[in-house]
N, CA, C and O of each residue as an XYZ file, in Angstrom:
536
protein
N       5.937     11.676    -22.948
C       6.022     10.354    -22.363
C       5.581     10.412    -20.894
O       5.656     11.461    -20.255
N       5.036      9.063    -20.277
C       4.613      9.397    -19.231
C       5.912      9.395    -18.139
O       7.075      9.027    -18.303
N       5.161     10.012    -16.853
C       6.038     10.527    -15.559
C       5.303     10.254    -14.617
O       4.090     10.132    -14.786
N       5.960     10.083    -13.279
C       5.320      9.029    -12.052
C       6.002      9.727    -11.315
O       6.527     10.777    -11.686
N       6.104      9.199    -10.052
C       6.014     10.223     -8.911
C       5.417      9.865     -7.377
O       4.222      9.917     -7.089
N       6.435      9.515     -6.512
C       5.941      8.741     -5.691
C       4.479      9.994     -4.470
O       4.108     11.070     -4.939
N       4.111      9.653     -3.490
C       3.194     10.140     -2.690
C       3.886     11.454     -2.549
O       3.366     12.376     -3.177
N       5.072     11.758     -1.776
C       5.371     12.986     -1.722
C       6.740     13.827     -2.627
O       7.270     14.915     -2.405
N       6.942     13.031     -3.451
C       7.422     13.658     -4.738
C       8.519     13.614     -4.837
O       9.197     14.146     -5.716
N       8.957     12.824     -3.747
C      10.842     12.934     -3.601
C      11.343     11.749     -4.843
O      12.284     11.933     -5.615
N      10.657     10.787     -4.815
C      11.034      9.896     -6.502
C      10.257     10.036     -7.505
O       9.041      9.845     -7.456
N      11.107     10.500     -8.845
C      10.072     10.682     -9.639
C      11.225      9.696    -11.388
O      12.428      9.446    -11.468
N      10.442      9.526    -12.084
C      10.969      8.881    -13.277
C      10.364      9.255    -14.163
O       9.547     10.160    -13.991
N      10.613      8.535    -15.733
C      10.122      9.039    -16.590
C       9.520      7.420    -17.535
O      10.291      6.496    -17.276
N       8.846      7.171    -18.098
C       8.776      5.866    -18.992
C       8.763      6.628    -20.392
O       7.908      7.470    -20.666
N      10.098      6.141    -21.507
C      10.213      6.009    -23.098
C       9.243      5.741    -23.732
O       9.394      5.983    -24.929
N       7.794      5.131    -23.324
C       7.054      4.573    -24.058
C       5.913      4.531    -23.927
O       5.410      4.418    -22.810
N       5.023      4.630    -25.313
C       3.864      4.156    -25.002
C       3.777      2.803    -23.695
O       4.534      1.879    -23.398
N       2.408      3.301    -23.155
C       2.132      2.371    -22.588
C       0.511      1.897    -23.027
O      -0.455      2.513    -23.478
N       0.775      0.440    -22.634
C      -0.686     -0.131    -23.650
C      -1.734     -0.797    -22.640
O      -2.953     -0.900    -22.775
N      -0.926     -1.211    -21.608
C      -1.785     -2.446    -20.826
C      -1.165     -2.262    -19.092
O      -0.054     -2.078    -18.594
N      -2.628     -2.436    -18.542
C      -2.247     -2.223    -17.277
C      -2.546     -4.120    -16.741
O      -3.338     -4.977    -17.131
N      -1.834     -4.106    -16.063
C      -1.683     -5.663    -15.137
C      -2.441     -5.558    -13.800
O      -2.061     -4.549    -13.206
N      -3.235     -6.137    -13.220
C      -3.656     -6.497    -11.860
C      -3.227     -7.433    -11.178
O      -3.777     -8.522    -11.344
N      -2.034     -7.321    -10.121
C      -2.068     -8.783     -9.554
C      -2.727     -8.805     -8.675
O      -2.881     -7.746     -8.066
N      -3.622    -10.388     -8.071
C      -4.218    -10.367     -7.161
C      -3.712    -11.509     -6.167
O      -4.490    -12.178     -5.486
N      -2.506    -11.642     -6.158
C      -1.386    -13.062     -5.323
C      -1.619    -11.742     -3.825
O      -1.786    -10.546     -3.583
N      -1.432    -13.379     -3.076
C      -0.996    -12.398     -1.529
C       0.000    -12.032     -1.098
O       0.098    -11.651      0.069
N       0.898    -12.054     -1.856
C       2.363    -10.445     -1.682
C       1.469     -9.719     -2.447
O       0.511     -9.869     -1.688
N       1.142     -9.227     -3.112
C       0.774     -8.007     -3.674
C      -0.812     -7.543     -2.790
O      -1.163     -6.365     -2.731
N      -1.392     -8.349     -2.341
C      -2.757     -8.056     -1.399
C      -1.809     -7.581     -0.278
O      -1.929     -6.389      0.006
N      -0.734     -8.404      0.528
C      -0.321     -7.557      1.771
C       0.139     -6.409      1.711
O      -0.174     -5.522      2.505
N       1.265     -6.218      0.382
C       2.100     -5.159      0.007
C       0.994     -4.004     -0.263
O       1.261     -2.909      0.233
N       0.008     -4.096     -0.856
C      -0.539     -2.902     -0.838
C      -2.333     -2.641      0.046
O      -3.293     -1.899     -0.162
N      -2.081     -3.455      0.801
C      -3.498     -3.903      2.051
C      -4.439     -3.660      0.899
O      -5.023     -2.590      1.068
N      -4.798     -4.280     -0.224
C      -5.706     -3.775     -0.746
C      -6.109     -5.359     -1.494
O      -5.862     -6.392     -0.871
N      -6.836     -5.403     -3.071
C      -6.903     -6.696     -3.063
C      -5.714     -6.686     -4.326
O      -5.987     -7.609     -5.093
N      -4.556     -5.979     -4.756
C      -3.516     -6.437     -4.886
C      -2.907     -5.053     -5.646
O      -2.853     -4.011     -4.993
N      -2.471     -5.085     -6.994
C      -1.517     -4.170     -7.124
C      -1.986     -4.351     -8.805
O      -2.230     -5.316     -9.530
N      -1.964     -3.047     -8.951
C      -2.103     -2.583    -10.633
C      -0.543     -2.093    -11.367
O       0.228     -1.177    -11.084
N      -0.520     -2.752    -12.017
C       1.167     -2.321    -12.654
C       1.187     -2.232    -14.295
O       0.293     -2.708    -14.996
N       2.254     -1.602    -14.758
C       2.592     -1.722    -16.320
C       4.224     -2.102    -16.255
O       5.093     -1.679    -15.493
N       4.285     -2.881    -17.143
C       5.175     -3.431    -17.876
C       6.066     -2.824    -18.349
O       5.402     -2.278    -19.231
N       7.287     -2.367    -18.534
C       8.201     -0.945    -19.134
C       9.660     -2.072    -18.989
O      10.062     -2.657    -17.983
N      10.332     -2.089    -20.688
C      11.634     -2.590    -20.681
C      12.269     -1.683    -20.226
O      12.054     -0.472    -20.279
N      13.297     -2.404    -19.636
C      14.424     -1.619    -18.445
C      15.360     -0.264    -19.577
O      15.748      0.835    -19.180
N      15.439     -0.575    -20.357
C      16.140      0.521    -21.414
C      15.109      1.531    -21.459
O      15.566      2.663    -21.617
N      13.677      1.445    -21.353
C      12.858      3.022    -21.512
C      12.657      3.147    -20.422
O      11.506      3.573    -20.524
N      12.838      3.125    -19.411
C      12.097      3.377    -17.573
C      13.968      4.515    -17.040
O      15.194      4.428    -17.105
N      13.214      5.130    -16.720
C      14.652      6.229    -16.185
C      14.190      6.909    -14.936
O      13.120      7.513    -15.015
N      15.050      6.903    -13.400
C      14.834      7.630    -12.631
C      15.152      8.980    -12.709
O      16.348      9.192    -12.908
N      14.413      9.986    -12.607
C      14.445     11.446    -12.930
C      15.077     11.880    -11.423
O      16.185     12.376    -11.631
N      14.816     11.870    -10.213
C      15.109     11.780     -9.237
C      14.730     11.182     -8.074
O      13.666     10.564     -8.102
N      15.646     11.236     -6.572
C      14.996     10.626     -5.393
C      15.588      9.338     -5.355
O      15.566      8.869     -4.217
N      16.458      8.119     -6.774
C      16.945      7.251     -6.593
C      17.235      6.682     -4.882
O      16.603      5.821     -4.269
N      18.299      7.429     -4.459
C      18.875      7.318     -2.878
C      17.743      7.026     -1.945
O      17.930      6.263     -0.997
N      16.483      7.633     -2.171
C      15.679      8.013     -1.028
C      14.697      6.599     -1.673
O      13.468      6.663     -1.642
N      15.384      5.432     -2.209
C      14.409      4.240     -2.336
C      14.843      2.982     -1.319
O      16.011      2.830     -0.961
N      13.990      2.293     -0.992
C      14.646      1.266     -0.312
C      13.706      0.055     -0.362
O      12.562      0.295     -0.746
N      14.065     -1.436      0.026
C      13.248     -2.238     -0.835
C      14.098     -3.430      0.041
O      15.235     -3.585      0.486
N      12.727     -4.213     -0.004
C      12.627     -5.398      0.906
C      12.700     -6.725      0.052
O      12.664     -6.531     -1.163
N      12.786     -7.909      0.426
C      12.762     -9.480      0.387
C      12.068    -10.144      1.022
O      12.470    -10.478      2.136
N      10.942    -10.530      0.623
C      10.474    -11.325      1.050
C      11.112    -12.878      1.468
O      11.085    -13.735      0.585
N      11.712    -13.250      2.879
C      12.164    -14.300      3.228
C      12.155    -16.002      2.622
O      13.041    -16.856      2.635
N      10.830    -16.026      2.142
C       9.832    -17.296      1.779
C       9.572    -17.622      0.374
O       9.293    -18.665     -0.216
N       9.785    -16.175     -0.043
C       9.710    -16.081     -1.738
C      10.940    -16.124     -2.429
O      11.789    -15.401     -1.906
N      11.331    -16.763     -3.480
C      12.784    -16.871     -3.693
C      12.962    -15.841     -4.235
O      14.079    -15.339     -4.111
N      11.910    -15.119     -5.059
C      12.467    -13.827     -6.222
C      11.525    -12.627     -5.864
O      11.456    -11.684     -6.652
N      10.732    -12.629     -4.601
C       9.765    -11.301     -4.831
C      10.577    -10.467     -3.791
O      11.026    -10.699     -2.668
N      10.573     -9.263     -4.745
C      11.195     -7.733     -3.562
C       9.976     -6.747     -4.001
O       9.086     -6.736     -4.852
N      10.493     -5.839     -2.824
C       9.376     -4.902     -3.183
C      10.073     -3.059     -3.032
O      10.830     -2.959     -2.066
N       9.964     -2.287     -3.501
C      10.758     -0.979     -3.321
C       9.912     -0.511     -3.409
O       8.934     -0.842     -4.079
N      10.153      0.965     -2.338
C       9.490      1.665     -1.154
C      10.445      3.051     -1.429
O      11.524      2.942     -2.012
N      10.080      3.991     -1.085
C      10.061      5.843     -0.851
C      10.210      5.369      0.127
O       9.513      4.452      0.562
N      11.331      5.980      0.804
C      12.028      5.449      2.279
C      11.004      7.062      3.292
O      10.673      7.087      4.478
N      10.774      8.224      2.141
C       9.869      9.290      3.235
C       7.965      8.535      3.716
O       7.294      8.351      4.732
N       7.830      8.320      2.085
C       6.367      7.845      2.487
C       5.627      6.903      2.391
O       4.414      6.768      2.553
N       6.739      5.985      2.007
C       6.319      4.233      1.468
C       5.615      3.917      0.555
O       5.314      2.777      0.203
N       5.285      4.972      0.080
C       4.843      4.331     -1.934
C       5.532      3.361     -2.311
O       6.762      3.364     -2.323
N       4.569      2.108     -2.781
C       5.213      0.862     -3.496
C       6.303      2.130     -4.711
O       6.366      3.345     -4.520
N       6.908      1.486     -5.695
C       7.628      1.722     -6.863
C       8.095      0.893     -7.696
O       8.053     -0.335     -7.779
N       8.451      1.532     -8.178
C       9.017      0.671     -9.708
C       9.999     -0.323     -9.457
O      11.002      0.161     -8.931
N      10.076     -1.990     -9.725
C      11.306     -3.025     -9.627
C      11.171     -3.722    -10.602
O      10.476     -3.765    -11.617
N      12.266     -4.480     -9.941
C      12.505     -5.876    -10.927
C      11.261     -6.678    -11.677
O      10.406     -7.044    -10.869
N      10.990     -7.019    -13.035
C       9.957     -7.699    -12.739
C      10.458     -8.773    -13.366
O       9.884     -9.852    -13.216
N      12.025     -8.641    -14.471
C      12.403     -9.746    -15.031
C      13.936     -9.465    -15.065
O      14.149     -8.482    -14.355
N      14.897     -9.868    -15.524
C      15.886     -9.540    -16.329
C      15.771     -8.339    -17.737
O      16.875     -8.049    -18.197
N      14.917     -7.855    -18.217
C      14.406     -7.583    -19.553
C      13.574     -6.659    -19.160
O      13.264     -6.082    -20.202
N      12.848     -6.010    -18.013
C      11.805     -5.586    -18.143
C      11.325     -4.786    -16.596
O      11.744     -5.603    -15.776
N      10.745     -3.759    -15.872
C      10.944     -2.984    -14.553
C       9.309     -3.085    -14.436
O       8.589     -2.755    -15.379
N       8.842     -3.527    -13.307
C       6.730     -3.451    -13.089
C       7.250     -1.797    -12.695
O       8.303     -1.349    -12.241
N       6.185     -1.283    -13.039
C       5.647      0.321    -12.510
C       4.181      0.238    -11.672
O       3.180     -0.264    -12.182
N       4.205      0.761    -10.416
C       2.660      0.971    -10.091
C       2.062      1.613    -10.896
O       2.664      2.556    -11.409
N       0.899      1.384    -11.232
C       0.167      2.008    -12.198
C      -0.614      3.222    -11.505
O      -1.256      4.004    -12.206
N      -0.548      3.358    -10.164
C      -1.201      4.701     -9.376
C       0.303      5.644     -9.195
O       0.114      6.758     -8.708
N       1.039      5.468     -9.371
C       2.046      6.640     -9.765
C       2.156      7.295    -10.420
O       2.790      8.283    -10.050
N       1.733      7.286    -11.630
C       1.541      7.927    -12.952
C       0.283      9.053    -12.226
O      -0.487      8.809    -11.297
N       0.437     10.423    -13.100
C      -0.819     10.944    -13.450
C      -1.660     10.898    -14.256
O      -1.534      9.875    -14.928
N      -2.643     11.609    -14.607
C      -3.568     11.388    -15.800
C      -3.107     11.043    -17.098
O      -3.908     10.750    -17.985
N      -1.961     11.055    -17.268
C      -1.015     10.205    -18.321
C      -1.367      9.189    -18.560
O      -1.270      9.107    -19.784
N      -1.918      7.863    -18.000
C      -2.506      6.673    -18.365
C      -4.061      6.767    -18.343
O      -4.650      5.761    -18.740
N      -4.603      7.531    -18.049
C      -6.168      7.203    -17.523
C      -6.999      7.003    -18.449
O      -8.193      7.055    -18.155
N      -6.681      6.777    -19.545
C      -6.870      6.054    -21.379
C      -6.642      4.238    -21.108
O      -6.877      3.201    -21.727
N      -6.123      4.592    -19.968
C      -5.792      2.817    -20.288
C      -6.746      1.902    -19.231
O      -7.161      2.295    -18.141
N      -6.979      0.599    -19.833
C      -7.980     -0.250    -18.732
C      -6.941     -1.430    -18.271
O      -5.932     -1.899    -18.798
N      -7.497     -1.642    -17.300
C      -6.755     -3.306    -17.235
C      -7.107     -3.781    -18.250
O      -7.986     -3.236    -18.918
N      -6.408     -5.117    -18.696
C      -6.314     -5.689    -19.834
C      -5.845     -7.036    -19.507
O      -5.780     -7.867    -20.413
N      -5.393     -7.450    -17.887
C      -4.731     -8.584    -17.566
C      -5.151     -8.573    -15.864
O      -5.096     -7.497    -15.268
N      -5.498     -9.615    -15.258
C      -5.708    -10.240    -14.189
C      -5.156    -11.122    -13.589
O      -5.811    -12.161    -13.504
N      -3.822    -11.113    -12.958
C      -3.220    -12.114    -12.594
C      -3.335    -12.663    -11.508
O      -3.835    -11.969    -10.622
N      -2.918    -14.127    -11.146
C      -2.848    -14.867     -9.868
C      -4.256    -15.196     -9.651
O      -4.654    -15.703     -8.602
N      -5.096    -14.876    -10.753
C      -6.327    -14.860    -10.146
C      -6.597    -16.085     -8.985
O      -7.192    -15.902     -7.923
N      -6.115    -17.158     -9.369
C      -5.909    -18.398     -8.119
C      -5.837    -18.264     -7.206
O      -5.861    -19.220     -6.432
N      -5.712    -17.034     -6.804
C      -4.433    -16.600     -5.004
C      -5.574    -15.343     -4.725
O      -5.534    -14.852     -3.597
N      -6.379    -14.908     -5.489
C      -7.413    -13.347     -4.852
C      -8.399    -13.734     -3.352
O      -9.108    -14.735     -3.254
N      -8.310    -13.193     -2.802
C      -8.840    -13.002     -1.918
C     -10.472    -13.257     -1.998
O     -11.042    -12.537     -2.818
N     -11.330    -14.212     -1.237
C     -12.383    -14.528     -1.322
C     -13.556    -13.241     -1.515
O     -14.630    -13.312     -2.111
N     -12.872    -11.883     -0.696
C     -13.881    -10.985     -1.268
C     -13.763     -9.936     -2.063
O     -14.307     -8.837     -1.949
N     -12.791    -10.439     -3.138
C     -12.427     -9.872     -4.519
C     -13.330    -10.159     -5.239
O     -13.745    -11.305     -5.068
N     -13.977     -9.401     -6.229
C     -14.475     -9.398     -6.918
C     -13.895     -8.945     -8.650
O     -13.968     -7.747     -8.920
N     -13.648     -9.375     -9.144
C     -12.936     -8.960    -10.580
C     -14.059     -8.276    -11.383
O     -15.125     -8.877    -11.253
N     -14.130     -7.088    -12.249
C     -15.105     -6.279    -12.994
C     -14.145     -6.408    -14.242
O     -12.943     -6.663    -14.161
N     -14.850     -6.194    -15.404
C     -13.952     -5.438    -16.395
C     -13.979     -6.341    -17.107
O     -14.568     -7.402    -16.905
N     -13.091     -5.924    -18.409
C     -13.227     -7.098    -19.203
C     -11.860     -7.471    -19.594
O     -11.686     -7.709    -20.789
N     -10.661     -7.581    -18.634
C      -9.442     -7.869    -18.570
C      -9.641     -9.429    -18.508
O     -10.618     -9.948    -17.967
N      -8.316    -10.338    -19.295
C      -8.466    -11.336    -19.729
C      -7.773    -12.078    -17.908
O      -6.966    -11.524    -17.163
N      -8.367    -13.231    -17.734
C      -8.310    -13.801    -16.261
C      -7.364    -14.691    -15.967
O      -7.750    -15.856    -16.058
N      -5.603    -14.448    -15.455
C      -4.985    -15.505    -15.781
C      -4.987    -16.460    -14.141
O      -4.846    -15.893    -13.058
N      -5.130    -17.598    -14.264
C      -5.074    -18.353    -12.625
C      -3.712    -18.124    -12.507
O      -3.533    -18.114    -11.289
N      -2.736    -17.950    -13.005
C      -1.311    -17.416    -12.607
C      -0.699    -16.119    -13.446
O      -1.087    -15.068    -13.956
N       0.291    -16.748    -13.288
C       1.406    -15.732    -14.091
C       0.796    -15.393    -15.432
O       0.014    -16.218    -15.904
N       1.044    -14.320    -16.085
C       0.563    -13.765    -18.067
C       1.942    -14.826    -18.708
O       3.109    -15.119    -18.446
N       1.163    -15.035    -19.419
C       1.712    -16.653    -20.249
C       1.737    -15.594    -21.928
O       1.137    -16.072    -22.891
N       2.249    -14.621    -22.037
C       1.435    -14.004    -23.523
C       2.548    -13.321    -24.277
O       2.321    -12.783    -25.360
């Protein structure tokens, strides 16, 4: 099963499960949160996602303005990580993992509404103007 692992190794977990589909968001919390044009994640119900270690050494913010977006952070080297993404269900960065996923493509494009004018989308991931409705 796959295993993740933040930048300098102090958090690491494990995911129960296949994984099938990688997510792109391209909203601007996820463009600031990762200065990039947003954030690649997988989907993992909260019953298969397990911290292996480093729990303590996480720490994780609120966005003031947003009623429900947080974001958790490696308090040594600030690797995004694994949170909330529902009641039911934990987002994983999808660059935490090692070659354990590299079988997998995006498959989903979110917020596309909110990307940044010099985003460019490739691939043949399906294009949602918001949230995955699926």
């Amino acid at each position: 099963m796959p295993q993740g692992k933040c930048n300098c190794g102090t958090v690491n977990f494990r995911v129960e499960t296949e994984l099938t589909q990688i997510f792109m968001c391209h909203c601007s919390i996820c463009r600031k949160s990762s200065g990039s044009n947003g954030i690649a994640v997988v989907i993992v119900p909260n019953t298969e996602f397990h911290w292996l270690s480093g729990k303590d050494n996480i720490t994780h913010w609120k966005k003031p303005d947003a009623h429900d977006w947080e974001g958790w952070f490696c308090r040594t080297c600030g690797s995004p990580l694994p949170g909330k993404n529902d009641d039911a269900h934990i987002f994983v960065p999808a660059g935490l993992f090692g070659e354990d996923i590299d079988h997998l493509k995006v498959t989903h494009h979110i917020w596309v509404g909110s990307k940044a004018g010099w985003d460019e989308i490739g691939g043949l991931g399906k294009q949602h103007m918001e949230a995955f409705k699926g």
